[in-house]
Every structure is written in C-alpha cells, then in structure tokens.
N, CA, C and O atoms as a Maestro MAE file, in Angstrom:
{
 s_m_m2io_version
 :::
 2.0.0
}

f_m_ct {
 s_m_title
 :::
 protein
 m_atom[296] {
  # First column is atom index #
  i_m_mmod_type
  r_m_x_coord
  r_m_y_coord
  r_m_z_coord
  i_m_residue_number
  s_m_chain_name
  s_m_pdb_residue_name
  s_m_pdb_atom_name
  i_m_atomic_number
  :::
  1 25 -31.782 212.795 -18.265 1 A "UNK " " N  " 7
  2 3 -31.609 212.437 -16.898 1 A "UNK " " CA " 6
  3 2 -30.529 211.390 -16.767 1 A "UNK " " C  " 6
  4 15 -30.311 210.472 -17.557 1 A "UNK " " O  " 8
  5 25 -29.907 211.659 -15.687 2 A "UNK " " N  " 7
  6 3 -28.790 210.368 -15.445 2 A "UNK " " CA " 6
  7 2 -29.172 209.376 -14.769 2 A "UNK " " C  " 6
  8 15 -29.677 209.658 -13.682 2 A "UNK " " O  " 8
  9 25 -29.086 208.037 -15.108 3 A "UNK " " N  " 7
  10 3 -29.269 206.844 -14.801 3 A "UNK " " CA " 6
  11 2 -28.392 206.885 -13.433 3 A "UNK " " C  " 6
  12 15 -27.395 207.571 -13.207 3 A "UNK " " O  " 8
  13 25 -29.121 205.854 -12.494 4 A "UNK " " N  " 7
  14 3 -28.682 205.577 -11.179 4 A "UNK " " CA " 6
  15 2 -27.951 204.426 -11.123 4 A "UNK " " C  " 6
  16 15 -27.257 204.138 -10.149 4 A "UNK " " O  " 8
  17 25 -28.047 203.803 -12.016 5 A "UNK " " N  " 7
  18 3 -27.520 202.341 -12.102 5 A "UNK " " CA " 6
  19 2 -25.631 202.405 -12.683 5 A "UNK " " C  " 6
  20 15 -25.232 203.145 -13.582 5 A "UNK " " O  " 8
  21 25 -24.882 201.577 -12.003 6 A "UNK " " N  " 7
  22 3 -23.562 201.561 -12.395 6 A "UNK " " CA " 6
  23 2 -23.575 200.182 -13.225 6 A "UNK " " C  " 6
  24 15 -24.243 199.173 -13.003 6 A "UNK " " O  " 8
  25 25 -22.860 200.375 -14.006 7 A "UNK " " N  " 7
  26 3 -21.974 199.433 -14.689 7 A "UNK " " CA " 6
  27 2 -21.158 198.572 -14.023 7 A "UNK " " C  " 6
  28 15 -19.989 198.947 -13.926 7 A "UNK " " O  " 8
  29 25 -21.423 197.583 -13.565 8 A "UNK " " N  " 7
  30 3 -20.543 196.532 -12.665 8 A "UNK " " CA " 6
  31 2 -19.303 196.008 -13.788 8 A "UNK " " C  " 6
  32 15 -19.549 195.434 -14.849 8 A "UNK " " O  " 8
  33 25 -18.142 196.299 -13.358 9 A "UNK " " N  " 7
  34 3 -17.218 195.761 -14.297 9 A "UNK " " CA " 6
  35 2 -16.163 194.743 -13.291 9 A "UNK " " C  " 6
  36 15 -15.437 195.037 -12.341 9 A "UNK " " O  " 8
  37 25 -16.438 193.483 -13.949 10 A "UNK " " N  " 7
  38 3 -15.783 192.209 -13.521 10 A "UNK " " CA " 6
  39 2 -14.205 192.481 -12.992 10 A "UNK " " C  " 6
  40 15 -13.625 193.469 -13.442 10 A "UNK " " O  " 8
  41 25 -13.610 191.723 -12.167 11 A "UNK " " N  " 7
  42 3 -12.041 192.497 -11.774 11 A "UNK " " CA " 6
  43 2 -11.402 191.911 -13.180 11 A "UNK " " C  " 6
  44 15 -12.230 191.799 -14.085 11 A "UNK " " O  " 8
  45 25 -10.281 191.588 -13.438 12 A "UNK " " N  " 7
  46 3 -9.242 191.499 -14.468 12 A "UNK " " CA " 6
  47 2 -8.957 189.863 -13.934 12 A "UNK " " C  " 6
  48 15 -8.455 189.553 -12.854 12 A "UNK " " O  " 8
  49 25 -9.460 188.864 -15.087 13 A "UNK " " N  " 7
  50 3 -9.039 187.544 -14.452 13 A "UNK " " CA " 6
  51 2 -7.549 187.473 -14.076 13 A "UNK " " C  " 6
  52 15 -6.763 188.255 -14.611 13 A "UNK " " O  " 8
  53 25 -7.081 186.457 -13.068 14 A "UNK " " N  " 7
  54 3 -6.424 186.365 -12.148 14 A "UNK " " CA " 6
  55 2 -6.011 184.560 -12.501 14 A "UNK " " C  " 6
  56 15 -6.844 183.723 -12.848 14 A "UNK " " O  " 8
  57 25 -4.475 184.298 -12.288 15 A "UNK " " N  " 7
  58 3 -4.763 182.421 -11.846 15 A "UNK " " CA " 6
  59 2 -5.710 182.128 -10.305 15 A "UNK " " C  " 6
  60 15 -6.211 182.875 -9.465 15 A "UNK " " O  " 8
  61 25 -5.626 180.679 -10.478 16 A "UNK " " N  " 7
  62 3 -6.278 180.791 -9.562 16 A "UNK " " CA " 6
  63 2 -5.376 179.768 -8.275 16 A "UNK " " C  " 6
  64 15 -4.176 180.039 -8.253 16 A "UNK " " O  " 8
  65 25 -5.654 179.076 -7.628 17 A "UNK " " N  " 7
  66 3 -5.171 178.559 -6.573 17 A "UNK " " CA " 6
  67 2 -4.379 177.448 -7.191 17 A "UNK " " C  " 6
  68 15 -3.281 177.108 -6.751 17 A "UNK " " O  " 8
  69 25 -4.853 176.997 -8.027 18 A "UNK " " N  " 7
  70 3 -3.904 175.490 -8.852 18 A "UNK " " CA " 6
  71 2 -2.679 176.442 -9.165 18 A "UNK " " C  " 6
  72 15 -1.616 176.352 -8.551 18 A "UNK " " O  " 8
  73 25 -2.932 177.430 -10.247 19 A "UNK " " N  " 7
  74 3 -2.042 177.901 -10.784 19 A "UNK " " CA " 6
  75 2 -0.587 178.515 -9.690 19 A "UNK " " C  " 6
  76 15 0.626 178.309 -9.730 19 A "UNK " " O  " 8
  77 25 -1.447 179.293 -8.824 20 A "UNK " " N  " 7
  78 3 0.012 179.538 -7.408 20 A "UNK " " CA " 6
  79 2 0.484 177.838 -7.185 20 A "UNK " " C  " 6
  80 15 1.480 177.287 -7.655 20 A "UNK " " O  " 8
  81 25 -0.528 177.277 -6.358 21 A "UNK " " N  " 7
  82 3 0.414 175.747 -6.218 21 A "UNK " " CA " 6
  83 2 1.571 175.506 -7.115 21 A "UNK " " C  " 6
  84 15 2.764 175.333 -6.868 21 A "UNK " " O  " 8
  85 25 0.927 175.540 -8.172 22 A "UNK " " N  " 7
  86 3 1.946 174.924 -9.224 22 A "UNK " " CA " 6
  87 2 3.225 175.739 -9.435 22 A "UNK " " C  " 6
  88 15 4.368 175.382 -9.723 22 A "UNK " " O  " 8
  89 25 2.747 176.805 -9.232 23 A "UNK " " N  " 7
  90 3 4.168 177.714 -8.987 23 A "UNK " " CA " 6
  91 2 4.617 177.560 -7.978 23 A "UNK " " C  " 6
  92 15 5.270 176.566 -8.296 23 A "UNK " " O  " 8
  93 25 4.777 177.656 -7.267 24 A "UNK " " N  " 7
  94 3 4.790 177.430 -5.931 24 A "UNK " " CA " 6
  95 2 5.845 176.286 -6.149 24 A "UNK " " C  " 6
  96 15 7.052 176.486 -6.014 24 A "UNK " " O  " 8
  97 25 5.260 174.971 -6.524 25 A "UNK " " N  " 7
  98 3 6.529 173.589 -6.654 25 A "UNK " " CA " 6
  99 2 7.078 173.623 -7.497 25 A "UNK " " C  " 6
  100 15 8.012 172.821 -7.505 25 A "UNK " " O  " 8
  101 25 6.917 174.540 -8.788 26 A "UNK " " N  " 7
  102 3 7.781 174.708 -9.723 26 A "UNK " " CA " 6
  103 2 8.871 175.517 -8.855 26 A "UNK " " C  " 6
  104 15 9.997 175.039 -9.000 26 A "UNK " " O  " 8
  105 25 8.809 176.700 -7.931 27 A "UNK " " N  " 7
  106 3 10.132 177.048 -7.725 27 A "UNK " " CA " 6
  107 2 10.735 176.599 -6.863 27 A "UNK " " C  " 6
  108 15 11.774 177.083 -6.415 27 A "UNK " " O  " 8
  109 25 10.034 175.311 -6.369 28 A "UNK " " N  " 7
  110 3 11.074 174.654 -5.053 28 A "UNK " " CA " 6
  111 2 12.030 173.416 -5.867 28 A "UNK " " C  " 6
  112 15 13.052 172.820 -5.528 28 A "UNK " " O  " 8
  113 25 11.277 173.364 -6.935 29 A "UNK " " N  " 7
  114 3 12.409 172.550 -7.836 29 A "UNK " " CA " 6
  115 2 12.333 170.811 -7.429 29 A "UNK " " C  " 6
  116 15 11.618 170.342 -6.544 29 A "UNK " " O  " 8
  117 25 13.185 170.099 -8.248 30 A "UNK " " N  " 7
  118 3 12.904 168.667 -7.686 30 A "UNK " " CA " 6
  119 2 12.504 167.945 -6.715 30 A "UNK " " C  " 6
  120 15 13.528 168.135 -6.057 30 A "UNK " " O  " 8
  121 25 11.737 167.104 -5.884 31 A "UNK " " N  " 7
  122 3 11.594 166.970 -4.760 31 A "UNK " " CA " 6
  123 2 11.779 165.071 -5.072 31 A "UNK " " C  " 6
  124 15 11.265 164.412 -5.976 31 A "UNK " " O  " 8
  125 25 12.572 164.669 -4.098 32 A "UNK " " N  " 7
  126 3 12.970 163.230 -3.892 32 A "UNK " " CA " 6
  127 2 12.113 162.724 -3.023 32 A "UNK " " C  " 6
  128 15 11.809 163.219 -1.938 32 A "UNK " " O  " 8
  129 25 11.581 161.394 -3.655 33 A "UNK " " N  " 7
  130 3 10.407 160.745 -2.992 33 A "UNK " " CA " 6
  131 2 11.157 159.784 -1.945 33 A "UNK " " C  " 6
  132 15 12.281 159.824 -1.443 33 A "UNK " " O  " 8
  133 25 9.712 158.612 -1.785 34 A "UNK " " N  " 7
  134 3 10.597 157.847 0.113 34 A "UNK " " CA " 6
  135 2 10.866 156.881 -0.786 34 A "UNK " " C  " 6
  136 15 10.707 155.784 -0.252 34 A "UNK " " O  " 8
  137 25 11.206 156.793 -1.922 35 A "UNK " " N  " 7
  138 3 12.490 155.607 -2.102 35 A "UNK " " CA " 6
  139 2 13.666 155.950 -1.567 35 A "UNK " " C  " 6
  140 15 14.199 154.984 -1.022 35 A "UNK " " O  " 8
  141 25 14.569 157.399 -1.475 36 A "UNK " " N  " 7
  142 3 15.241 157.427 -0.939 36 A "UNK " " CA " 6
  143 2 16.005 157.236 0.593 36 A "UNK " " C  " 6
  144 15 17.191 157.111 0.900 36 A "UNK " " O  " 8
  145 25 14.550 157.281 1.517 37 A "UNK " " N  " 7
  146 3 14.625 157.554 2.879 37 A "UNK " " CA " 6
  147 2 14.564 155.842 2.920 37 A "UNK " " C  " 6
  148 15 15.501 155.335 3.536 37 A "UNK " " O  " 8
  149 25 13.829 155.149 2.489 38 A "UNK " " N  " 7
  150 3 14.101 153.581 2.364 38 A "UNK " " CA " 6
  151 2 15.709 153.039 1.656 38 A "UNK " " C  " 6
  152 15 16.410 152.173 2.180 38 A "UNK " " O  " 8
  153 25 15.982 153.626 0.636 39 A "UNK " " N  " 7
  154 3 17.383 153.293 0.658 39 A "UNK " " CA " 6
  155 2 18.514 153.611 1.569 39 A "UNK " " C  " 6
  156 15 19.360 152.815 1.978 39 A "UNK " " O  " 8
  157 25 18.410 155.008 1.860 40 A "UNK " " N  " 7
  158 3 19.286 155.389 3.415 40 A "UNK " " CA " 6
  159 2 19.062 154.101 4.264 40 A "UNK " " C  " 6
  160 15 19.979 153.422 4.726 40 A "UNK " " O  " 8
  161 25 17.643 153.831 4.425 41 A "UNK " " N  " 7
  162 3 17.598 152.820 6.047 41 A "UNK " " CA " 6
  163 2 18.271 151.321 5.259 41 A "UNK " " C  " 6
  164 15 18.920 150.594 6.011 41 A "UNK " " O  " 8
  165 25 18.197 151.101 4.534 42 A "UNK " " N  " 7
  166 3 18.886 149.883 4.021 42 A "UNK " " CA " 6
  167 2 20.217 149.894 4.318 42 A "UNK " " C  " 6
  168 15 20.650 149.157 5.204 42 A "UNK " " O  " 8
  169 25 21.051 150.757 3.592 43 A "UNK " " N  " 7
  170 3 22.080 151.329 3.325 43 A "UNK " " CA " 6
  171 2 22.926 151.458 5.225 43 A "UNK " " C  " 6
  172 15 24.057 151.185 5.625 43 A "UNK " " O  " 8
  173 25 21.945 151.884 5.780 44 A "UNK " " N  " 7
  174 3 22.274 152.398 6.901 44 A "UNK " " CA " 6
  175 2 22.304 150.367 7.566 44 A "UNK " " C  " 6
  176 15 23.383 149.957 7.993 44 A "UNK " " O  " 8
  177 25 21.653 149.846 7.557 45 A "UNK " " N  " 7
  178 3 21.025 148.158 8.412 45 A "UNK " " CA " 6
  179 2 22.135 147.073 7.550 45 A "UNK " " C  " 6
  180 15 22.582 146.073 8.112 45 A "UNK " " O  " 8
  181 25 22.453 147.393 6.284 46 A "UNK " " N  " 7
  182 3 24.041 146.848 5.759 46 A "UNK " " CA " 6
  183 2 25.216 146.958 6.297 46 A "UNK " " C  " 6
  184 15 26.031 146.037 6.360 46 A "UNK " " O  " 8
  185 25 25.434 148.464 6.858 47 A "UNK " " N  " 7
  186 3 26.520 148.514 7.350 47 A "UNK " " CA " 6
  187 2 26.813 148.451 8.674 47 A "UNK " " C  " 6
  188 15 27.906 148.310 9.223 47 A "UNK " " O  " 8
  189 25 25.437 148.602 9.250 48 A "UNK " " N  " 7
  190 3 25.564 147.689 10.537 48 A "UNK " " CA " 6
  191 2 25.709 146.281 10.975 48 A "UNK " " C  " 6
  192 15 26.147 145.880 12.054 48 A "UNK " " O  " 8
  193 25 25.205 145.488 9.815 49 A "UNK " " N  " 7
  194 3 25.344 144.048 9.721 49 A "UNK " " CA " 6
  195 2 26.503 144.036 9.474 49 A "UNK " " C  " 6
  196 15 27.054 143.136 10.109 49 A "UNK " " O  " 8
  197 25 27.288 144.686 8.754 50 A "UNK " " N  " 7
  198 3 28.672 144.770 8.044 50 A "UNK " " CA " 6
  199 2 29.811 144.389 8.963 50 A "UNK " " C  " 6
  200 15 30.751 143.602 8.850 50 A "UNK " " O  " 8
  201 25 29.192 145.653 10.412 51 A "UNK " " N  " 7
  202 3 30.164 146.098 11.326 51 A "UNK " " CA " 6
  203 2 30.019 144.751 12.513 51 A "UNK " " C  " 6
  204 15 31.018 144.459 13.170 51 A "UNK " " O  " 8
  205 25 29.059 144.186 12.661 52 A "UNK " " N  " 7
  206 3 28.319 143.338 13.749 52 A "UNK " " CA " 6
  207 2 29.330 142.050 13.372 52 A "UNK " " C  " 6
  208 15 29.864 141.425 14.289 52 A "UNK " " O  " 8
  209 25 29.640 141.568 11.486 53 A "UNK " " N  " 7
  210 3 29.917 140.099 10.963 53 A "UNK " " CA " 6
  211 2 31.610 140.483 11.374 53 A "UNK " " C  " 6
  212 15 32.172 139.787 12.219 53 A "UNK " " O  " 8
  213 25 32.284 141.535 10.762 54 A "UNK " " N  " 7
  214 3 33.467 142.187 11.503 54 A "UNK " " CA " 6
  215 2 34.084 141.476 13.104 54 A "UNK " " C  " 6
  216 15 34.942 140.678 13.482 54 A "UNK " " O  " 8
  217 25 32.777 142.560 13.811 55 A "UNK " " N  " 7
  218 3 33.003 142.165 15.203 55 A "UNK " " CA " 6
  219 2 33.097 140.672 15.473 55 A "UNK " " C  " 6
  220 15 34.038 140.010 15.910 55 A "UNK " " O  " 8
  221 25 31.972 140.346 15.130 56 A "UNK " " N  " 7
  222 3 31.883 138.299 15.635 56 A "UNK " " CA " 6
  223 2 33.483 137.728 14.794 56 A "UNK " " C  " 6
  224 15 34.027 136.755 15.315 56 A "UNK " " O  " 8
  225 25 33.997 138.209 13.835 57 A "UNK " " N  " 7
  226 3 35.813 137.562 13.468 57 A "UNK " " CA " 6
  227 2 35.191 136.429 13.106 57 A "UNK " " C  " 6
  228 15 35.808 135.426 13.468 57 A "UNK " " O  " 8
  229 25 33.658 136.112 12.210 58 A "UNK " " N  " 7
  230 3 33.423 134.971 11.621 58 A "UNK " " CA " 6
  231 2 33.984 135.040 10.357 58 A "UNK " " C  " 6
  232 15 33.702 136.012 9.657 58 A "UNK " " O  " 8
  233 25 34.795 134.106 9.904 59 A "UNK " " N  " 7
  234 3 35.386 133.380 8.730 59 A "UNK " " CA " 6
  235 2 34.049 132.642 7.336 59 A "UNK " " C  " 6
  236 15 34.222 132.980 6.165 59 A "UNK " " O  " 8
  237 25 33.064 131.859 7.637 60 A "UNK " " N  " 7
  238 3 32.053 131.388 7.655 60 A "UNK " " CA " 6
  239 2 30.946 131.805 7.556 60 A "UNK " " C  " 6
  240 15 30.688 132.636 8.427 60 A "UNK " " O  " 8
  241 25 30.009 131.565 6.746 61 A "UNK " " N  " 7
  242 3 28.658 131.965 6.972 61 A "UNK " " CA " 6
  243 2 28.031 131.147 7.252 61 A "UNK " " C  " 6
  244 15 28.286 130.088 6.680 61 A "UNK " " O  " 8
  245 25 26.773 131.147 8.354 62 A "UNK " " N  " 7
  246 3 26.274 130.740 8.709 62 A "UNK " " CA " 6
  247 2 25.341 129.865 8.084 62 A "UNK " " C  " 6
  248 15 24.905 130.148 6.969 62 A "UNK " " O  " 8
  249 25 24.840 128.398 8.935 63 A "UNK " " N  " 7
  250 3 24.407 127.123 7.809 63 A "UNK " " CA " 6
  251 2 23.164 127.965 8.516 63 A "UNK " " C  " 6
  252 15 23.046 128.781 9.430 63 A "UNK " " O  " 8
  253 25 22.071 127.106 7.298 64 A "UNK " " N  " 7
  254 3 20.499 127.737 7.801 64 A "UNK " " CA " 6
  255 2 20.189 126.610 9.443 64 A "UNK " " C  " 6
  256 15 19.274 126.774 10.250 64 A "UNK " " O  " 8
  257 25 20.960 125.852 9.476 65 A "UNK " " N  " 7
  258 3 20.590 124.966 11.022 65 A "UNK " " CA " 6
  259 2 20.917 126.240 12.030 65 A "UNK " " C  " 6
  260 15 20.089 126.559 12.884 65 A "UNK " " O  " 8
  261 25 22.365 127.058 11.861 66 A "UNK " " N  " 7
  262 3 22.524 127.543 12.615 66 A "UNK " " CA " 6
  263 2 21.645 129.069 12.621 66 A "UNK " " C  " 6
  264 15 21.607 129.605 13.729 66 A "UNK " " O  " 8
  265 25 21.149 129.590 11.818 67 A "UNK " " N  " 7
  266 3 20.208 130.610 11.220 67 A "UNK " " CA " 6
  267 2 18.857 129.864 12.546 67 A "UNK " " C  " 6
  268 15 18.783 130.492 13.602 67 A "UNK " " O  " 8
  269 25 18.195 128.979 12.432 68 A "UNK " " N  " 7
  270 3 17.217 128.478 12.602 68 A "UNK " " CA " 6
  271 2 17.291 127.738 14.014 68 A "UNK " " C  " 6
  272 15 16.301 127.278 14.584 68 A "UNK " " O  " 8
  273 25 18.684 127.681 14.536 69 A "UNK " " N  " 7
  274 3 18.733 127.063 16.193 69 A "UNK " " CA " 6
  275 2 18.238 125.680 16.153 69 A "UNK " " C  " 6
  276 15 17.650 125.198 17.122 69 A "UNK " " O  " 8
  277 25 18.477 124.945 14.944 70 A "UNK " " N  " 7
  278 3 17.972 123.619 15.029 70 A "UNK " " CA " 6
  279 2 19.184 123.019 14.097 70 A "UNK " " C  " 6
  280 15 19.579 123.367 12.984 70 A "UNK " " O  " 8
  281 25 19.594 122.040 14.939 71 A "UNK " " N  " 7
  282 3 20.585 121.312 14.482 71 A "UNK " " CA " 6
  283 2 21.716 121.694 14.919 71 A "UNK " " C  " 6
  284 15 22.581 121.441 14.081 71 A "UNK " " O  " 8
  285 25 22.300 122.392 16.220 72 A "UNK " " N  " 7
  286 3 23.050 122.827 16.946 72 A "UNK " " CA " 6
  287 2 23.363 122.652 18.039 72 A "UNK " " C  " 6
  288 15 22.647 123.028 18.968 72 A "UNK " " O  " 8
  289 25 24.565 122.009 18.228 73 A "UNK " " N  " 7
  290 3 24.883 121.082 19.531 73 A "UNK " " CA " 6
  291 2 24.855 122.292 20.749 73 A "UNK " " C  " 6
  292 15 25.269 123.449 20.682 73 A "UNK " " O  " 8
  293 25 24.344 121.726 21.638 74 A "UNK " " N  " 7
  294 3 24.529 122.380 22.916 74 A "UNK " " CA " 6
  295 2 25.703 122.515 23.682 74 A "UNK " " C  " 6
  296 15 25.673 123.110 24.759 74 A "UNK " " O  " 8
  :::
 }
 m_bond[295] {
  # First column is bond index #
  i_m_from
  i_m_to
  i_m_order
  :::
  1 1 2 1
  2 2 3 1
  3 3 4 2
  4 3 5 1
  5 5 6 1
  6 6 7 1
  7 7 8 2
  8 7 9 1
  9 9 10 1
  10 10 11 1
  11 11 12 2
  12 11 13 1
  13 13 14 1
  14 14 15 1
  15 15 16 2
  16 15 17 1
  17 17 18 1
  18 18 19 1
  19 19 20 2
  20 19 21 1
  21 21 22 1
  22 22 23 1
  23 23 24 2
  24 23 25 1
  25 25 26 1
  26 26 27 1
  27 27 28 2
  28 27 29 1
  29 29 30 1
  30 30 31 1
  31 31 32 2
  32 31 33 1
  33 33 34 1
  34 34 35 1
  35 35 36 2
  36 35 37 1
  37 37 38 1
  38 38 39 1
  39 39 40 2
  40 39 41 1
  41 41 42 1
  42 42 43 1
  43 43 44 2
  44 43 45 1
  45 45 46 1
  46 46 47 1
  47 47 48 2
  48 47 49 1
  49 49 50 1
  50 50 51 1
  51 51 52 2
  52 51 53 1
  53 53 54 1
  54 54 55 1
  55 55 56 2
  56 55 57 1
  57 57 58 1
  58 58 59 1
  59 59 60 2
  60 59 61 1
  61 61 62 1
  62 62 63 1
  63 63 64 2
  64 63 65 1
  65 65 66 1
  66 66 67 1
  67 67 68 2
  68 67 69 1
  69 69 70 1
  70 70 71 1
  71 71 72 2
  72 71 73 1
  73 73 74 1
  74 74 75 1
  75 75 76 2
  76 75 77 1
  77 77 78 1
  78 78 79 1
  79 79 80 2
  80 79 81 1
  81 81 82 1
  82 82 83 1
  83 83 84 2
  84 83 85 1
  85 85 86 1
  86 86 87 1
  87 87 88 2
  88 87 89 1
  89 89 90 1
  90 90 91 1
  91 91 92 2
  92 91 93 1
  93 93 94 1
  94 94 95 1
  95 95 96 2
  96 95 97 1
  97 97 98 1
  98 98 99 1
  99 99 100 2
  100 99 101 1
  101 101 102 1
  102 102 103 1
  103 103 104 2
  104 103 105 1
  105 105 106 1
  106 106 107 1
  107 107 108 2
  108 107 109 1
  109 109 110 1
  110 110 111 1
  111 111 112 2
  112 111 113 1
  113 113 114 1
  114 114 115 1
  115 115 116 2
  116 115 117 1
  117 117 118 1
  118 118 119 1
  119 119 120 2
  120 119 121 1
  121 121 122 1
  122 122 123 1
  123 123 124 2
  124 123 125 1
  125 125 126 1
  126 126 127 1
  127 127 128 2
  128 127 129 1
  129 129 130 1
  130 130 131 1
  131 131 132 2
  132 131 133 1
  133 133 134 1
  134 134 135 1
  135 135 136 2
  136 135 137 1
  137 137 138 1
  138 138 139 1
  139 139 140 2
  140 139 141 1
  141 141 142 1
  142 142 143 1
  143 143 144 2
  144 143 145 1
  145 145 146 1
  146 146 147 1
  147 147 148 2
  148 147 149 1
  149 149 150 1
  150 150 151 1
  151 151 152 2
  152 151 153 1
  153 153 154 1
  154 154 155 1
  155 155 156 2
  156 155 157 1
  157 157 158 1
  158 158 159 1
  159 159 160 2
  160 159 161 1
  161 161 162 1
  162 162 163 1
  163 163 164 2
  164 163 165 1
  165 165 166 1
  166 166 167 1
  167 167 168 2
  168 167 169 1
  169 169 170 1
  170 170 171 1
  171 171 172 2
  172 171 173 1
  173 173 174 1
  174 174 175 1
  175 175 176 2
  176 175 177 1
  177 177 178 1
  178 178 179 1
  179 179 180 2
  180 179 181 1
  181 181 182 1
  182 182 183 1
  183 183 184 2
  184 183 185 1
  185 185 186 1
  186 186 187 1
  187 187 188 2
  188 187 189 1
  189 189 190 1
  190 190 191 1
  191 191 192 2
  192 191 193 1
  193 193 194 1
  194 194 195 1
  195 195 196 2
  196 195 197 1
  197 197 198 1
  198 198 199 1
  199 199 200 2
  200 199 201 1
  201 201 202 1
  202 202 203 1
  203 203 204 2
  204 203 205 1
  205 205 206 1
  206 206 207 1
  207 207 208 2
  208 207 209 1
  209 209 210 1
  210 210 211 1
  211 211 212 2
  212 211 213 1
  213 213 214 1
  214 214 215 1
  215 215 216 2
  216 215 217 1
  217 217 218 1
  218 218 219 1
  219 219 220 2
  220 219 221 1
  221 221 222 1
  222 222 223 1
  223 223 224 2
  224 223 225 1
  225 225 226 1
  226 226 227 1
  227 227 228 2
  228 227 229 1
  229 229 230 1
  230 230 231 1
  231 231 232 2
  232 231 233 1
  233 233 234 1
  234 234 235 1
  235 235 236 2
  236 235 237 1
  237 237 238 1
  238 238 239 1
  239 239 240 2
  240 239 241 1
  241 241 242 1
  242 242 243 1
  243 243 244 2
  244 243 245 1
  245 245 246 1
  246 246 247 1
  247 247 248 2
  248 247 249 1
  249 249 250 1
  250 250 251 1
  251 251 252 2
  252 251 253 1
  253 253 254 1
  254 254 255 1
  255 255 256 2
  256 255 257 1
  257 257 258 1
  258 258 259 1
  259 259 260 2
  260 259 261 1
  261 261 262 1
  262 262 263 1
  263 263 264 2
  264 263 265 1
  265 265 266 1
  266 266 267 1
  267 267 268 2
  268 267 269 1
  269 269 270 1
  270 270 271 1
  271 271 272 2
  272 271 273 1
  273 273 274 1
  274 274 275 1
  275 275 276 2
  276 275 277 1
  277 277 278 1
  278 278 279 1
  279 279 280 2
  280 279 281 1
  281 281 282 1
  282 282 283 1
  283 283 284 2
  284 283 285 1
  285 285 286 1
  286 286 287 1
  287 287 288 2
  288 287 289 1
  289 289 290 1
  290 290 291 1
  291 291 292 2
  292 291 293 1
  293 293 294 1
  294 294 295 1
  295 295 296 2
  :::
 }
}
C-alpha cells in the first residue's frame, strides 16, 4: 500500500537579510562620514571670515579689548 504521507523537503538554504545588506553596501562602495560635511562648513565660515577681514581693509588684528567691547573709546 502507498503511504499518504509526503516527505517535506526543506527549500535550499539561502543568505539571509544581513548577507543582502552587506551586499548591498559592498556595491555602493565607500561611503564618507559627517567629518566631511563639518569640514565643508568650516572651510565654507573661513572663507567667509576671509572675505568679511578683506572687506573691513583692516591692516591689524584685533586687541581682545576690542574683541570684548571693553576698553574702547567711544
């Protein structure tokens, strides 16, 4: 007589979700962290100070009295 019962056969292991991720950023390749986006804004607030010391045609840098508005004749 033939048995009614099947043989359940497991699918064929597979990666799993880590394994796509990881592929996944392996093919997007290097990725640059926010040190950079902090050096841009630096980079960027230098050369605006740059352009600002320019404009003012100061010769001089400023004493910390004048930094601080104390010790500055009216």
């Amino acid at each position: 007589m033939h048995s009614m019962t099947r043989a359940v056969i497991p699918p064929a292991p597979r990666a799993g979700i880590v394994d796509d991720m990881e592929r996944d950023d392996n093919r997007r390749g290097y990725e640059r962290d926010e040190t950079d986006a902090l050096h841009q804004l630096v980079r960027h607030l230098v050369a605006d100070g740059d352009r600002q010391v320019r404009l003012a045609v100061r010769r001089a840098r400023r004493t910390l009295g004048e930094m601080t508005g104390q010790g500055v004749a009216a």
